[in-house]
C-alpha positions in Angstrom: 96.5 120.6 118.7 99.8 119.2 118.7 98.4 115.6 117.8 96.7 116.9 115.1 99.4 119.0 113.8 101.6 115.6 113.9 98.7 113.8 111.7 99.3 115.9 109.5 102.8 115.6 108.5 102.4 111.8 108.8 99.9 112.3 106.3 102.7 113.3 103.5 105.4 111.6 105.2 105.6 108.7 103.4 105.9 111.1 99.9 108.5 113.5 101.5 110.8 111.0 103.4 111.9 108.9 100.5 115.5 109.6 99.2 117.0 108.4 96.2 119.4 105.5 96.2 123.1 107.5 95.0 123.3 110.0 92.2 120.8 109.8 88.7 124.1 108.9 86.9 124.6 105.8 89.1 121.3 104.4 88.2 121.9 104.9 84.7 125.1 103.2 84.9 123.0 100.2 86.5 119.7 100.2 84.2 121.9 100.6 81.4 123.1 96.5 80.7 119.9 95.2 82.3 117.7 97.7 79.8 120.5 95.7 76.8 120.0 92.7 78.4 115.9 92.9 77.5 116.6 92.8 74.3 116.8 96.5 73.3 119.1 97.3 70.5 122.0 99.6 70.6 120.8 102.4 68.6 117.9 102.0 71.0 119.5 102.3 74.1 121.7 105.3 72.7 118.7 107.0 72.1 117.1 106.5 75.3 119.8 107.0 77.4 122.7 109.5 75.8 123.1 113.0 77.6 119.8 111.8 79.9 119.3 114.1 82.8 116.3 113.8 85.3 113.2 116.3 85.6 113.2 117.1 89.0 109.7 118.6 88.5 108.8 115.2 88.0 109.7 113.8 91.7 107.7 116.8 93.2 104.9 115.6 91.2 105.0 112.2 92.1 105.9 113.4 95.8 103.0 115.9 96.1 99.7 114.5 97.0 96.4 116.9 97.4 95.5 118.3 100.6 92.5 119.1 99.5 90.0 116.2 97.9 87.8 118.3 95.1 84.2 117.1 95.6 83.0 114.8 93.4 79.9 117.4 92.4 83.1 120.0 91.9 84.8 117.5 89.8 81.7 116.6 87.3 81.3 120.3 87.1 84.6 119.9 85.3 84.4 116.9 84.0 81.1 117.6 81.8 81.4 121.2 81.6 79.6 123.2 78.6 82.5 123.4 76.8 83.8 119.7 77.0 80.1 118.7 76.1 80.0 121.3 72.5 83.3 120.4 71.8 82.8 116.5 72.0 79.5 117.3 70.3 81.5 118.5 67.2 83.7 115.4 67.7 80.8 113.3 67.0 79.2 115.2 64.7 83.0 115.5 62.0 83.9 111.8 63.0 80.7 109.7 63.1 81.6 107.6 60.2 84.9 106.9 61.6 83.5 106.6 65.5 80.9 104.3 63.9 83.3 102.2 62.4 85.6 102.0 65.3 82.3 100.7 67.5 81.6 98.5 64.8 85.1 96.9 65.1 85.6 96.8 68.9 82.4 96.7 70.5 82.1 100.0 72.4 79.3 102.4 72.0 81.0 105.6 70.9 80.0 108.1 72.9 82.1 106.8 75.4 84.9 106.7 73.4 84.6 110.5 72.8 83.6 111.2 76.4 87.3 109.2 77.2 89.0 111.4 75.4 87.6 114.5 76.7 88.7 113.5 79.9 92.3 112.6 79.0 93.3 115.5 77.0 90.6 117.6 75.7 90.2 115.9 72.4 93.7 115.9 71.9 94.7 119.8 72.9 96.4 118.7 76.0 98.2 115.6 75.4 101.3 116.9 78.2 104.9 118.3 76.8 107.1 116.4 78.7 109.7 113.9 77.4 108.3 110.2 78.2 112.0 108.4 78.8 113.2 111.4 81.0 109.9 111.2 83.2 110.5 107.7 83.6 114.1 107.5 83.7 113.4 110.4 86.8 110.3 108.2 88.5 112.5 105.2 88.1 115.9 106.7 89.9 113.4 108.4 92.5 113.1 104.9 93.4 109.6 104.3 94.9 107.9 103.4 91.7 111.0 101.3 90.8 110.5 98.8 89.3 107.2 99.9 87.7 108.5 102.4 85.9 111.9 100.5 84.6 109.6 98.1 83.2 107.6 101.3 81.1 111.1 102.1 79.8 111.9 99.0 78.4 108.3 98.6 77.5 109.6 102.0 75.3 112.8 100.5 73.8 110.1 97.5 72.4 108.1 100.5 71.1 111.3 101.8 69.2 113.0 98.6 68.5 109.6 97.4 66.5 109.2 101.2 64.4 105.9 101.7 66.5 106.6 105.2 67.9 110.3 107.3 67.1 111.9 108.7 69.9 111.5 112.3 69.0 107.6 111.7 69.4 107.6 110.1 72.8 106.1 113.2 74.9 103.6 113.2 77.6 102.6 113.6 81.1 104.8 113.5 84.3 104.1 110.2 84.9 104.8 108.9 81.9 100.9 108.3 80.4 101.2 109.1 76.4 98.9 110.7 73.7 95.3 111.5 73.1 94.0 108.9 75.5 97.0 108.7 77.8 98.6 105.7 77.4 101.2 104.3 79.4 104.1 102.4 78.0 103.3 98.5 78.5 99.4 99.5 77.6 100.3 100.9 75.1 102.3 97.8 73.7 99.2 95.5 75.0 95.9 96.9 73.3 97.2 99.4 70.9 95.1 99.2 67.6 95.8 100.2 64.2 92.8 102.1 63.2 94.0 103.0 59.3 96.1 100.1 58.4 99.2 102.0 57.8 101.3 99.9 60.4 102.3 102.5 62.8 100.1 103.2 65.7 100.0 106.6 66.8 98.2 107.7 69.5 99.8 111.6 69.8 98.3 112.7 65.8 95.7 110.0 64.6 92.6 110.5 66.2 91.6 107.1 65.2 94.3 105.2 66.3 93.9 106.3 69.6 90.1 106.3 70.0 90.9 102.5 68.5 93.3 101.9 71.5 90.9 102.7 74.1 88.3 101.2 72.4 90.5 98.0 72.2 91.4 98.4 76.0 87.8 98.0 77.2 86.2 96.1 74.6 89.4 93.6 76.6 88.4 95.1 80.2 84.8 93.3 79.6 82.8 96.0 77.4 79.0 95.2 76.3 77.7 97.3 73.3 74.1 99.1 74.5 74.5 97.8 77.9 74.1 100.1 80.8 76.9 101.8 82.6 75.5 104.1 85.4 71.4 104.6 86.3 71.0 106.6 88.8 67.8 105.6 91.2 66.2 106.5 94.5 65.8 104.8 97.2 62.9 104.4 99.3 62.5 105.6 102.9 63.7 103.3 105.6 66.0 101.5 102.8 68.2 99.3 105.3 72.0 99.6 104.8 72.9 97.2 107.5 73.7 94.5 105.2 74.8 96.7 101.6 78.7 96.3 100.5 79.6 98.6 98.4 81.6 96.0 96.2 78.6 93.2 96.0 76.4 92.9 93.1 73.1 92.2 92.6 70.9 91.5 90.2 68.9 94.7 89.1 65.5 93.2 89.6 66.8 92.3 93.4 67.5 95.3 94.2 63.9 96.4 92.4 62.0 94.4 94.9 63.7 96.2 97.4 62.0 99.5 96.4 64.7 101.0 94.7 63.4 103.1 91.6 64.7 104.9 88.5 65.6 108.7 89.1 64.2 109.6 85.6 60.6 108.0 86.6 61.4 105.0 83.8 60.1 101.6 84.3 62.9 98.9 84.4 63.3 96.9 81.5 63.6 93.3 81.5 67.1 93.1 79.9 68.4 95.6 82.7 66.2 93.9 85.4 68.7 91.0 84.6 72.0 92.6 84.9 73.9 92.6 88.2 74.5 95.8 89.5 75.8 97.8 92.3 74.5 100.1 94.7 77.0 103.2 94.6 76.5 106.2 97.0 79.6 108.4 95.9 78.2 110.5 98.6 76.6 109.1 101.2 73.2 108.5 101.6 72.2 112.7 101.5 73.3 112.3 98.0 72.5 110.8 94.6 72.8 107.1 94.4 73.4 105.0 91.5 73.5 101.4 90.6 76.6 100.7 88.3 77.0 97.7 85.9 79.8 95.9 84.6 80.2 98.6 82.2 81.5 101.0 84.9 83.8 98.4 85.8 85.4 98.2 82.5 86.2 102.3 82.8 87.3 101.2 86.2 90.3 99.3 84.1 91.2 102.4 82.3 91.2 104.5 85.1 90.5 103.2 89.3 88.4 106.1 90.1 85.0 106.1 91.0 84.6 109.9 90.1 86.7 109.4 86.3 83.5 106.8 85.9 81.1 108.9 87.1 82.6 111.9 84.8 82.8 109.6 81.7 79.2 108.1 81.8 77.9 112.0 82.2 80.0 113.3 79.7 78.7 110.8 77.5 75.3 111.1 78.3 75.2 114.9 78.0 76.2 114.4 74.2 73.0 113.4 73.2 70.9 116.6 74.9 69.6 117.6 78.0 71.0 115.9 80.8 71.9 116.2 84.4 72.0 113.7 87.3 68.9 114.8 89.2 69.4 114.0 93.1 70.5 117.2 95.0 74.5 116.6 96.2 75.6 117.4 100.3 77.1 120.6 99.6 77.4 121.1 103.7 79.4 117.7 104.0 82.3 117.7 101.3 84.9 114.9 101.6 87.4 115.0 104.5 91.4 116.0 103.9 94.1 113.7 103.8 94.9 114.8 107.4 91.3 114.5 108.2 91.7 110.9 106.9 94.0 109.9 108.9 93.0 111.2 111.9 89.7 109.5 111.2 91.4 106.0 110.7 93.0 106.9 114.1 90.1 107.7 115.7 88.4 104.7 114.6 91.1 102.6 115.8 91.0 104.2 119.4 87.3 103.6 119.3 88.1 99.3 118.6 87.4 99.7 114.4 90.3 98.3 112.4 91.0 100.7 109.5 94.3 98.6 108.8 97.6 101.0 108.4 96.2 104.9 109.5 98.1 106.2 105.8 95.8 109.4 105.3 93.9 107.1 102.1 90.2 105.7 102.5 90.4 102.5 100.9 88.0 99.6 101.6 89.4 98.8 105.0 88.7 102.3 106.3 85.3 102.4 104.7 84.6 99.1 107.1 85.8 100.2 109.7 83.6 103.9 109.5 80.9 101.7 108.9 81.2 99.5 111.9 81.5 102.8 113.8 78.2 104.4 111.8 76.0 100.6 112.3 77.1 100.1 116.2 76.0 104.7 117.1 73.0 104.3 115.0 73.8 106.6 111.9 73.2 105.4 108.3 75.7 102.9 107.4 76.6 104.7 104.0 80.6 104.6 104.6 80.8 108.1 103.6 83.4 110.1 104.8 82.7 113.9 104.8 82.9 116.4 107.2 80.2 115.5 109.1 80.8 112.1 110.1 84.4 112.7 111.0 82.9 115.6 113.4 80.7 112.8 114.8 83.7 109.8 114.9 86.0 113.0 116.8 83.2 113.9 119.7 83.1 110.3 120.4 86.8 109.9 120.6 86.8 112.5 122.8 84.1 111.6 125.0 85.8 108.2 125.1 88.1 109.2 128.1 91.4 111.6 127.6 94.0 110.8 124.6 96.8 109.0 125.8 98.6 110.5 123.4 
């Protein structure tokens, strides 16, 4: 019990153990010539950094990572609820000329566009209240996100400096993500678009301006207009995972011969036969599986989350009717903990499987090493790590021989 209990609090170690560097007021005194020394102008600076306090609130955010992980099926729940899907409907419906015209311009079917910005602040109702330069000025003195989050506040003072935002209107989330379609700073300097013409992109009141920046933002990420983003197939019995990476492509018609079938009952057709895809099993193997096409990985730009994709592609398809993803999700086997994590990387390390670091986060090395350990005991090699598997990668830790712990 007592190793366990110690897995834990290295599991939010790393976010409770950092200290700042001195006093908020000392690293305003140092950020202050190197934020003039980028070229920001005096009024600027004043305005950014007169009478600045810090938001402690924002250091507990940053500080506090879930417990808990939300299952994905949870999650989409959420994600493409009723209500988000009637009030993007309505979007679509009042804005089609100017949605229309926007995927005209950039490339990017629309329905994404509105699906986006459901996800990021409810079509604009929750856009977060909280003062962009004190959130960043507070990240940036916090000191683990340094340097990324100095170089948001200059990328601010360029905002200010050039008359694209005033510094009244710069509100937004903890973290420093701005507007209808959350934004950060330098992103927002990089593919904001003027959707009206008018010279002054804003993303917090001008719904086209900011559908425009996303739209800009993965029309640059690699967007195709019509292509496919997510199907979701089934695969056939006895489908071998011994050789699948979750990160290799491809092409659809491959993976065709290989038995693997549209969900829906459709035939392939020969354009998406011809696209390079990837087998995704969000997961495992007891639950839906999807192939996922360089579409997904353009979302993946906007936001590096397998589930955000997943959300944004049903959101999107739920728009046009009746829609649901149809395979039947592992209710029994959610996701593992943060502490479960990382006493599953531990585990897997006693056991001679190289997770890298043990840091409580499956990343691609840990999802490796769980499927070395699922290939060499003869489970499906489907790098999923819920409940079940960590049962399974525990009981052969302890049947190993006694910790040495």
């Amino acid at each position: 019990m007592t190793r366990f209990i110690i897995l834990i609090w290295l599991a939010v170690w790393p976010f409770a153990a950092h200290a700042q560097d001195g006093s908020f007021s000392d690293w305003l005194a140092d950020f202050r010539p190197r934020l003039e020394a980028s070229g920001a102008s005096a009024a600027t600076v004043s305005a950014m950094l007169d009478g600045l306090e810090p938001d402690l609130t924002a250091i507990e955010r940053d500080r506090t990572q879930p417990e808990f992980v939300r299952p994905l099926w949870e999650y989409l729940d959420i994600a493409a609820s009723d209500l988000r899907v009637r009030n993007g409907a309505d979007e679509i419906a009042g804005r089609r000329a100017m949605l229309t015209s926007i995927e005209n311009r950039f490339g990017v079917d629309y329905e994404i566009l509105v699906a986006v910005w459901g996800l990021e602040s409810s079509y604009g109702a929750i856009q977060g209240d909280r003062d962009v330069v004190r959130s960043l000025a507070t990240l940036a003195w916090e000191g683990r996100r340094r340097s990324w989050a100095e170089a948001q506040l200059i990328a601010v003072s360029r905002m200010i400096d050039r008359g694209l935002a005033r510094r009244d209107e710069l509100y937004g989330s903890w973290a420093g993500a701005m507007g209808q379609t959350q934004f950060i700073p330098e992103t927002y300097l990089a593919r904001g678009a003027d959707y009206d013409g008018d010279g002054h992109i804003d993303i917090w009141n001008n719904v086209g301006d900011a559908l425009s920046s996303s739209a800009n933002l993965l029309s640059e990420a690699g967007w195709t207009r019509n292509a496919p983003v997510i199907i979701e197939v089934v695969l056939p019995d006895g489908f071998d995972l011994t050789s699948w990476d979750p990160g290799a492509s491809r092409m659809t018609a491959e993976w065709s011969m290989r038995g693997v079938t549209r969900a829906d009952g459709g035939s392939w057709t020969a354009d998406t036969l011809m696209y390079a895809s990837r087998l995704n099993l969000p997961a495992g193997l007891r639950g839906p599986a999807f192939l996922t096409f360089p579409n997904f990985r353009a979302l993946m730009r906007y936001n590096n989350s397998t589930s955000y994709g997943i959300g944004v592609w049903l959101l999107s398809q739920r728009f046009n009717g009746d829609f649901s993803i149809r395979g039947e999700w592992p209710e029994n086997d959610p996701p593992i903990t943060r502490s479960q994590t990382l006493a599953l990387q531990e585990g897997l390390a006693a056991l001679g499987y190289d997770p890298g670091t043990p840091d409580g986060m499956f990343g691609p090395n840990t999802r490796r090493a769980l499927m070395g350990f699922q290939r060499d005991h003869g489970y499906p090699v489907d790098g999923y790590a819920g409940r079940i598997m960590y049962d399974q990668v525990v009981a052969t830790l302890a049947a190993s021989g006694p910790s040495t712990d």
